[in-house]
Phi, psi and omega in degrees: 000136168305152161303344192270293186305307199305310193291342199266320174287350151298332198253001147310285176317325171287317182288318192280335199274327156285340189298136168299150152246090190273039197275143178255347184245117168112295208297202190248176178290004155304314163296001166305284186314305193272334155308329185318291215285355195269311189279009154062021176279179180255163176213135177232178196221135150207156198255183207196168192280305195261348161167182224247128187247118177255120176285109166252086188329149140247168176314293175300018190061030187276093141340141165222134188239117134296095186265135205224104160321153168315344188270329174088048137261128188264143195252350196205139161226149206224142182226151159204148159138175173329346182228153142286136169278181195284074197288313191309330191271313209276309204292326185091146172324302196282347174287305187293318184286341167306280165332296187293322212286322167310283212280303158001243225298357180260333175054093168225172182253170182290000177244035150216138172209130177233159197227211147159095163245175158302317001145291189211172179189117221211130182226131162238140193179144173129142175261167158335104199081331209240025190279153171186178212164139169222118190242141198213139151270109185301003157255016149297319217279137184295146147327125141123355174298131179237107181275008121352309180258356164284120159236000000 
């Protein structure tokens, strides 16, 4: 092997290995904050009888909801507003790469994508101004959560 594929694949291997991981769905309320802070955004908290949805603005008025069961893992995350947001951020890396590699192999188009696993479960949907979307893992979601109703 040459020096240039060596130097290029050491300096691959460095960027993954450095890249932040601000993943959210299966984590804990600590990745609230580093989403907050990767999407440079305001954040608010309001509870619920079963669990607790952290709001996140961006600058362009896009939400973002985070929801976090009583155990304080988030189980469900939900977007609207003018932009799509950093799904790859909100969602976590095996999440996202999960989500694209399906519909990538579904050849559907991008701007609706749905997903449905045990696993995982991801409605995407929106045009230029108009985006929205939800993503959730169904054995997070608290007894009695109908996700039918997070928005």
């Amino acid at each position: 092997m040459s020096t240039r594929p060596r130097t290029i694949a050491l300096l691959l291997a460095l960027l993954a290995v450095s890249t932040p991981s601000g993943a959210t769905l299966d984590q804990d309320e600590a990745s609230v904050e580093t989403d907050r802070r990767h999407m440079n955004a305001r954040r608010s908290v309001r509870a619920d009888a079963s669990y607790r949805v952290h709001e996140i603005r961006l600058d362009s008025g896009t939400m973002v909801r985070e929801y976090l069961s009583s155990s304080g893992r988030i189980f469900a995350v939900t977007w609207h507003g003018p932009t799509l947001p950093d799904l790859r951020q909100i969602m976590g890396e095996a999440h996202f790469q999960t989500y694209v590699n399906a519909a990538d192999a579904q050849h559907v188009p991008r701007r609706l994508r749905s997903l449905r696993r045990d696993d995982l479960v991801v409605h995407s949907a929106g045009r230029p101004r108009a985006f929205s979307g939800h993503a959730y893992v169904p054995t997070l979601v608290p007894p009695g959560v109908a996700v039918e109703s997070l928005r």
